[in-house]
N, C-alpha and C positions, 0 to 999 in steps of 0.2 A: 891185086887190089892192095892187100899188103904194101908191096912196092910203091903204089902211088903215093900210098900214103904218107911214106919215110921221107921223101923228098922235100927239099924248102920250096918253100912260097915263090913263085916267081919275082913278087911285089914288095918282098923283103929286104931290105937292104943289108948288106952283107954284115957281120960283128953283130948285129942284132936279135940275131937267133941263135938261142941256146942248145942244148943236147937234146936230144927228143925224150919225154919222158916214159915212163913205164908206159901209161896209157896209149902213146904212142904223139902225143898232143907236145905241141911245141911251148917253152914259156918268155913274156918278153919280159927284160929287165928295168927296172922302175929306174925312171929318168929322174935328176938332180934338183928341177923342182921338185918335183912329190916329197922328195929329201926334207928339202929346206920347210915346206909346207908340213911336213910331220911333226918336223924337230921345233916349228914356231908355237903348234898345238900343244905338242909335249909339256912346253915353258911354259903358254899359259894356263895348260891344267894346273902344272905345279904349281906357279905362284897363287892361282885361286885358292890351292889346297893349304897354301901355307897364309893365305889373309882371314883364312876360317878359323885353322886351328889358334890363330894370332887373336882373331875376335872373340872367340870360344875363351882360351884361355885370361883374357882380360877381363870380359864378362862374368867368369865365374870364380878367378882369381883373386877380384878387389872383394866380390861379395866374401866371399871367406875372409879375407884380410880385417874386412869391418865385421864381420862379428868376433871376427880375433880379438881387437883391438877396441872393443865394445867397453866402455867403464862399468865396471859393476852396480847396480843401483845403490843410490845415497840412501844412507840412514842421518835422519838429522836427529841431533842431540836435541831434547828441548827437556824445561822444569813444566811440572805438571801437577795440580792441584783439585782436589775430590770436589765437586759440587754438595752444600751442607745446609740444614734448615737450621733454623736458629730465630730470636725476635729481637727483630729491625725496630730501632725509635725515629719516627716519621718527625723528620727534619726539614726544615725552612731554615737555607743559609742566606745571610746577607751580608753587609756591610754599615755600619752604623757610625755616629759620631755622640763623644762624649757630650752631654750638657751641664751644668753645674745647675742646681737647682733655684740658687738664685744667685747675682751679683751686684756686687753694690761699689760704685763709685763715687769715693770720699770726696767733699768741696769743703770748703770754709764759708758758714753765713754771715762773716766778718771781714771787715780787714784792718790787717795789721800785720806787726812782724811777726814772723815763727820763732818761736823761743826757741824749741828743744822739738825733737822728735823719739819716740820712745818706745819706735820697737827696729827689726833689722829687717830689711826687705826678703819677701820667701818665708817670711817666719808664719806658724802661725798662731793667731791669736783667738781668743774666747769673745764672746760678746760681750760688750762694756770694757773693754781692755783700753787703757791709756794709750793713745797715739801722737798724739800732736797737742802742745802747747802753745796757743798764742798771745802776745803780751796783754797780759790781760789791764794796766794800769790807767789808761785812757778810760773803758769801760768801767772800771773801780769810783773812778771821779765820778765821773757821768750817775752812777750810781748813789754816789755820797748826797748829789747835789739835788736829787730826784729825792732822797731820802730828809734832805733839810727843805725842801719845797714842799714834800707834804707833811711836817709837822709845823711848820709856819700856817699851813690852810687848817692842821687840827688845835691849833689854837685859836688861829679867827673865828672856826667853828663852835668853840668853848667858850670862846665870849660872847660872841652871839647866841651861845645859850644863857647867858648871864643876862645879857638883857631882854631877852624874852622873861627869864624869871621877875625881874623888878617888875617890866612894865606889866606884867600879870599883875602881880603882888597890888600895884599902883588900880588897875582895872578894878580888881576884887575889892579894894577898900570902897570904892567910889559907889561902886552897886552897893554895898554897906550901907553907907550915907543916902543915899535915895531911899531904903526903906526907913532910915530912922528920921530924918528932914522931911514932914511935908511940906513946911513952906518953902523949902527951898529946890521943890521936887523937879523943877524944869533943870533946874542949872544942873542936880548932879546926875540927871538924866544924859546930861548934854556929856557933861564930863566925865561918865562914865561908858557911853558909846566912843568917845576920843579915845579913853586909856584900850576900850579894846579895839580899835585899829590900829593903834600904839603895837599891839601884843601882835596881832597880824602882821602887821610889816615886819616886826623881829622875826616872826618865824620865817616869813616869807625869806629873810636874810641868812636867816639860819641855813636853810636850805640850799637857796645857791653857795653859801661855804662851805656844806658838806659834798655840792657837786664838783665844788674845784679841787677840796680833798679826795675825793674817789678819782679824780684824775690824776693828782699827784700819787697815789697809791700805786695807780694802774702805769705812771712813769716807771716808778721804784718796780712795779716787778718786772717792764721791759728791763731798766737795768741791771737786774738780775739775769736775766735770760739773755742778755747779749754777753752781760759776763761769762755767763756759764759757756758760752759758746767758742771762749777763749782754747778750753779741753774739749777736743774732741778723740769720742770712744767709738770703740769700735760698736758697727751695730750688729753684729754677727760674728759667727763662730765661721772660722775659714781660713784662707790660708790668703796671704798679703804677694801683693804683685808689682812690681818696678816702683820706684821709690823717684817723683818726678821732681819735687824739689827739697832743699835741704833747710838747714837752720840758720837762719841770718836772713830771708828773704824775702819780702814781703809778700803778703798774702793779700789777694781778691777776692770780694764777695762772689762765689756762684760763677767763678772761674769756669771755660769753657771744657779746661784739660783738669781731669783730678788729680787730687793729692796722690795719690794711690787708690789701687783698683782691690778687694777684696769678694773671693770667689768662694762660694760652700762648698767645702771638697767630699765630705760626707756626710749621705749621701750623694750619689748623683743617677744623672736622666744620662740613658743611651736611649740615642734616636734612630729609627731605621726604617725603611720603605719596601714593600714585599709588592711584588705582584698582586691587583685584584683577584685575578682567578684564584689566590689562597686566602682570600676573607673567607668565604664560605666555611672552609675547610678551619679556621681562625675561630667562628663562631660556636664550631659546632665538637670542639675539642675544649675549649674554654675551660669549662668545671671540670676536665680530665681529672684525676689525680696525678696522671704524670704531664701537664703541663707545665714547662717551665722554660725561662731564659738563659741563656749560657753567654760569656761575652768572654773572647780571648784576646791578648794583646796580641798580635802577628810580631813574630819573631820570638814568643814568649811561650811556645809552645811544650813548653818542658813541666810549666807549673799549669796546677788545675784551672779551670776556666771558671771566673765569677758567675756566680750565681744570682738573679733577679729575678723580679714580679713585673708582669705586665699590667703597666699602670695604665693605659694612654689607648685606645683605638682611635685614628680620629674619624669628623665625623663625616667627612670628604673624599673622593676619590680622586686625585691631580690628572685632570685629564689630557694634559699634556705626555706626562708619562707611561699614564696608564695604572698608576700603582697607588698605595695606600699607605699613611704614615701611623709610625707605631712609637709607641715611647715604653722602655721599663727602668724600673726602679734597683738601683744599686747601693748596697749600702756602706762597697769601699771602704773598707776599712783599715787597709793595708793602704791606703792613701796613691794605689800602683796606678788609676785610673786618673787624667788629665784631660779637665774638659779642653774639647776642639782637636780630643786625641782619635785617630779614625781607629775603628775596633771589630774583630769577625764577631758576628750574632748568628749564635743560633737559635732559631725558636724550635721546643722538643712540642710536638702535638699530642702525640701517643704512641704506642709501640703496635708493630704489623707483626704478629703470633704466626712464627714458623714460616717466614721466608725462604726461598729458595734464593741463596747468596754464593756470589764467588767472588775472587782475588777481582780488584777492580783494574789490574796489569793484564788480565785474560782481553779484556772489553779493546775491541778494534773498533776506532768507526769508519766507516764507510760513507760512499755520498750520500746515498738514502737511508742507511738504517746501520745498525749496529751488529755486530758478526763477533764469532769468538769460534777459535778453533779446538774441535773437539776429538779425544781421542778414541776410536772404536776397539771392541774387545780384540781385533787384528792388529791394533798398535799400527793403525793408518789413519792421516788425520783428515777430518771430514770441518768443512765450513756451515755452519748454522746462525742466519741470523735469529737475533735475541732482540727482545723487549725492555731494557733496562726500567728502574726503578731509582730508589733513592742510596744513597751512597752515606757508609760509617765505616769506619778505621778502617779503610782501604779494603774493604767489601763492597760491591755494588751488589742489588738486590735484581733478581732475574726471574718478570714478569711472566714472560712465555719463551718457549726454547730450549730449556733446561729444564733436566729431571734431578732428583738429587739423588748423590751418587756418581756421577758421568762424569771421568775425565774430561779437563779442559788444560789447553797450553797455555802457561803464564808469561812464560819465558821462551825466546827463539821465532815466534811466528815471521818474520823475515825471512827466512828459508824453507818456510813452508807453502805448498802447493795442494789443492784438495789430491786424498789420494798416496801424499810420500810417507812410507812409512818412519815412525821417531821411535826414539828408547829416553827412556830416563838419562840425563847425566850423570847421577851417578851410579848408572850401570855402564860406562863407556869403561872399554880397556884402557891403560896408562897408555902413553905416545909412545914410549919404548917398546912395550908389548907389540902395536901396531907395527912399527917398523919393525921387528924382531919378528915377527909371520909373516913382512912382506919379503924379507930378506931370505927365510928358507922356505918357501911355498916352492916347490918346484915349477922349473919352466913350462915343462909341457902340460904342469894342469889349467893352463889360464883361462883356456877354454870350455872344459869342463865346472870349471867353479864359476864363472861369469851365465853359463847357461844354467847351473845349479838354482844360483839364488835369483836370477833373474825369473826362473822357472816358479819359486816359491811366492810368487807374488806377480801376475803377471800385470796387475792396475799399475803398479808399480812407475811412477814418474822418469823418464832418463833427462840427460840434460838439455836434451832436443825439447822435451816438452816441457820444462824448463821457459826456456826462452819463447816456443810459442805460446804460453798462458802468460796473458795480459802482456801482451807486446806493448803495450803504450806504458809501461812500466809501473802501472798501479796494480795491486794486490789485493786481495780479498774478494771478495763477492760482489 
């Protein structure tokens, strides 16, 4: 059996049977496909195995690179300011314009030539002050002749009393004779009613001569008064304005352009218009004791602000506007105030007792409301809208929002985000200091200290989030 078994296959083709093995079983040898089909699989295990470790190592290569290569988180510099109570004077600002209390535009009630003029334009002058001369010589006549016309009528009047006295005298005899004469009682009856409508008609004469005198009177004192009119003084204390014509020229009665324009310089009226919704508040502050007007020249902001009395509410509200006119009393005396000059006014109401106020550079506004960034006991800045109030030497006053006390950033809010932490400016190291730590930080801690302080703060903004908070490039709240 043995023996059968050792022998090759009938069906074998010769070169294709091997040595017989131990077990006694014959083996055939793998043909040049199988080869090629092994060596094809082999490749492409390989290359699978090296597109793995290729995606492996990319995958996990760049993540390490970028946290390598991570920026440390920003600290921004910002100035910073304590929230503080203190008492706010409730103010109403406006804008206003000077008035001069009165002005008066000189004419002439005459005419004639200008003699002389007798002050220098811009000057100013007192009331009753000499201005203008005009020739007074025409009116002089005029007067002379008005003065010889009515003593021509106080003569004819004078002798019209002369003969009223005779023809009395002549009357009174006649009645005499009537009671001494009866026989001749008709006659001096007769002729003594004659002598007294004699005495009547004198008087009656009398009388129209004293009225053509009281006319010539009443000539003589027009020509006084147009005389007088020759000098014209000033009718007030003020200050004189463009000088419109000179001496040599003749003068019009009642001229349509004045001689000159003079204006009352002090006092004077500032005029200014507030909002209605602050009458109430106007009324009801009134008797204050600290009621008062304040008026600054713009640009003049260096000296103190005049002081005045509210003269004037009116008694209207301009319904166009919506607003209400006010007038106060200046008493200028430094002459700095120029009516038609436009002027800041403040009206002071009364003072608000221990407001909650901060730097009015803190106050952000926004679309809807107003925001101020504030810094928390972690030196990270947090966004809070605020209430504002009214505004004095660059304090605003902070209704709701603010506690006093609480940091707030004055300075820097451009680079702030809710959340990055800040430091005071002048706690920043000098630029040389900074560069002098960047320079010896060793290489390999970069990683270490990037995870360190990133680790100390993990709210901590990078510059990714940066740029996604308020893509549309607006800021705050």
């Amino acid at each position: 059996m043995s023996e059968s078994a050792s022998k090759p296959l009938p069906d074998a083709p010769v070169g294709e049977l091997n040595k017989a093995t131990p077990s006694g079983r014959a083996e055939v040898a793998p043909s040049s496909k199988d080869k090629i089909r092994a060596r094809v699989v082999q490749g492409v295990s390989l290359l699978g195995l090296v597109i793995v470790i290729v995606l492996l190592w990319h995958f996990f290569g760049d993540k390490s690179n970028k946290a390598a290569n991570r920026p440390l988180r920003e600290v921004v510099p910002v100035e910073m300011a304590a929230a503080t109570q203190m008492d706010v004077p409730v103010q109403i600002k406006s804008i206003g314009n000077i008035e001069p209390l009165s002005t008066i535009a000189v004419r002439s009630q005459i005419e004639g030539t200008l003699q002389s003029v007798r002050f220098t334009p811009g000057q100013e002058v007192k009331k009753g002050d000499l201005l203008f001369v005009i020739d007074p010589r025409p009116l002089q006549a005029a007067l002379s002749q008005a003065v010889a016309n009515l003593a021509k009528a106080m003569a004819a009047v004078s002798q019209g009393k002369n003969v009223v006295a005779r023809d009395q005298a002549t009357a009174t005899n006649s009645r005499i004779i009537v009671k001494r004469d009866a026989q001749e009682y008709d006659n001096a009856v007769a002729k003594a009613q004659a002598d007294e409508a004699t005495v009547r008609a004198d008087q009656s004469s009398v009388s129209t001569l004293e009225a053509a005198a009281q006319a010539e009177q009443a000539n003589v004192n027009n020509a006084r008064v147009q005389l007088s009119y020759t000098s014209i003084r000033s009718p007030l204390s003020g200050k004189t304005g463009n000088l419109v014509t000179t001496a040599g020229n003749l003068i019009r009665a009642n001229d349509t352009t004045p001689m000159v324009t003079i204006t009352e310089a002090a006092p004077v009226y500032v005029t200014f218009s507030v909002p209605e919704q602050d009458l109430l508040r106007i009324r009801q502050y009134a008797n204050s004791g600290d009621f008062k007007t304040e008026v600054s020249i713009p640009g003049d902001e260096a000296n103190a602000p005049q002081q005045g009395k509210l003269s004037l509410v009116d008694n209207t509200v301009d319904t166009t506007t919506g607003t209400i006119r006010l007038k106060a009393t200046l008493e200028n005396k430094e002459r700095k105030l120029y009516p038609g000059l436009f002027v800041n006014v403040v009206l002071t109401l009364g003072l608000q007792r221990e407001a909650v106020v901060i730097p009015s550079q803190a106050v952000q506004i926004g679309q809807d409301n107003s925001y101020v960034y504030v810094v928390k006991p972690d030196m990270t800045a947090e966004v809070r809208n605020v209430k504002t109030g009214t505004s004095f030497n660059n304090m605003t006053v902070i209704e709701e929002g603010i506690n006093p006390g609480e940091q707030v950033v004055t300075d820097g809010q451009l680079k702030l985000v809710p959340g990055v932490t800040v430091q005071p400016k002048t706690a920043q190291p000098k630029s040389g200091q900074q560069r002098a730590g960047a320079i010896n930080r060793p290489a390999g801690n970069t990683n270490s200290d990037a995870s360190s302080v990133s680790g100390s703060n993990p709210g901590a903004a990078t510059p990714s989030d940066k740029q996604g908070y308020g893509g549309s490039g607006k800021r705050g709240p």
